[in-house]
C-alpha positions in Angstrom: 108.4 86.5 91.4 105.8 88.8 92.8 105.8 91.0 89.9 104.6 87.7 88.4 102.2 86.9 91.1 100.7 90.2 91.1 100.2 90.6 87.1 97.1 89.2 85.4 97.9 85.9 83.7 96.7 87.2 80.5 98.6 90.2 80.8 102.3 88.6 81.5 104.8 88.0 78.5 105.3 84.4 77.1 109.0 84.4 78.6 107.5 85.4 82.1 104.7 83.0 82.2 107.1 80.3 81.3 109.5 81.1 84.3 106.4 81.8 86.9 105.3 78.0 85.5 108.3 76.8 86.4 109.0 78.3 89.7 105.5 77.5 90.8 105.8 73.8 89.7 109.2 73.5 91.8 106.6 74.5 95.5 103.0 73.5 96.0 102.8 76.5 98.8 103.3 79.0 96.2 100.6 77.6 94.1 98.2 77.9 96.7 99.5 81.4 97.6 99.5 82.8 93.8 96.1 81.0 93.4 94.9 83.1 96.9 96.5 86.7 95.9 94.8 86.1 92.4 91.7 85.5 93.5 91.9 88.5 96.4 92.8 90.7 93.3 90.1 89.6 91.4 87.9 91.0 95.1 89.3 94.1 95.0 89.5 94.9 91.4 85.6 94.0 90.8 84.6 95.6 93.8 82.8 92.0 94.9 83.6 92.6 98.7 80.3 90.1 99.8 83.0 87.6 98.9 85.8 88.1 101.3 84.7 85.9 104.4 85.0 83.4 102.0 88.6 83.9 100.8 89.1 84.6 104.3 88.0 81.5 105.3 90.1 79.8 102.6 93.0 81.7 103.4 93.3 80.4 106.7 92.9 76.8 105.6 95.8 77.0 102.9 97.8 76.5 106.1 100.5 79.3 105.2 101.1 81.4 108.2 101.8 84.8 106.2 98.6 84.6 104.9 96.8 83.3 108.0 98.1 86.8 109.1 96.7 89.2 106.2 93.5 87.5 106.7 93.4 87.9 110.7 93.9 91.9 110.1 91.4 92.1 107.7 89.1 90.3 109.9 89.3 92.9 112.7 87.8 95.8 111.1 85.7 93.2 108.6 82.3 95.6 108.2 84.5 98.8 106.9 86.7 96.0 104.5 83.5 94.6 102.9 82.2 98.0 102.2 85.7 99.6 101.0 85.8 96.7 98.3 81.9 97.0 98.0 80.9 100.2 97.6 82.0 102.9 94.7 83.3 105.4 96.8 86.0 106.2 98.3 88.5 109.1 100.0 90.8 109.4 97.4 90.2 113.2 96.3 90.3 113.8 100.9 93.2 112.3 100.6 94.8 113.7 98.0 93.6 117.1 100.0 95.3 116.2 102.9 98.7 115.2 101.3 98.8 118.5 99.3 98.8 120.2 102.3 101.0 118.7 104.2 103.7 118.8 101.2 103.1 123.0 101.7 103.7 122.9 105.5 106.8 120.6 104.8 108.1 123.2 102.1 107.4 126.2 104.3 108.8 124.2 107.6 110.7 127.1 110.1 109.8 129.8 106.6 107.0 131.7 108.0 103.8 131.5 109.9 100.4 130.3 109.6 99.7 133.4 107.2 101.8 132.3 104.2 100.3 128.6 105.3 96.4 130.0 104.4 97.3 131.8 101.4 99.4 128.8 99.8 96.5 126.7 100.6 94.0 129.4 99.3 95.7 130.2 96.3 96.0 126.8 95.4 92.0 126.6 94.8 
């Protein structure tokens, strides 16, 4: 069902979009909540962050507590949300970095010192 949820309409198989009708015929809450993780999607996919106060604002009006919830987080740190799902950049290649070295201290864990640690690292590059 959230495979469902989560796909773009256009993108699901007949069979699947038939079932995901049915299911969300059977519950008007998970109408509303499909119709709110679509349109959140469509926010973070097109980069159009100017308009989450206003799916916030929605969200908590649909009167479903999970949600209530997602939009209460994203509300305390609301500036650095709007320009994460605004702007073009991002920390990805920091990030990927970060994780590379930490997957060679975990390798090297009780191996060696911080010698072996620089050279991995330096070698790398």
């Amino acid at each position: 069902m959230t495979r469902w949820i989560l796909t773009r309409p256009d993108s699901l198989p007949e069979c699947d979009r038939i079932q995901l009708k049915a299911h969300l015929a059977s519950c008007p809450e998970l109408i509303a909540l499909a119709e709110h993780v679509r349109s959140f999607a469509c926010t973070v996919t097109d980069l159009q962050g100017e308009r989450l106060p206003e799916w916030i604002e929605s969200a908590r009006a649909a009167d479903l507590p999970s949600l209530s919830r997602f939009a209460q987080y994203l509300e305390r740190d609301l500036d650095a949300v709007i320009a994460g799902l605004t702007l073009p950049w991002n920390s990805g290649v920091v990030e990927g970095h970060v994780n590379r070295i930490k997957m060679l201290k975990r390798q090297m864990f009780g191996r060696a010192g911080f010698e072996l640690l620089r050279k991995r690292v330096l070698l790398y590059e």
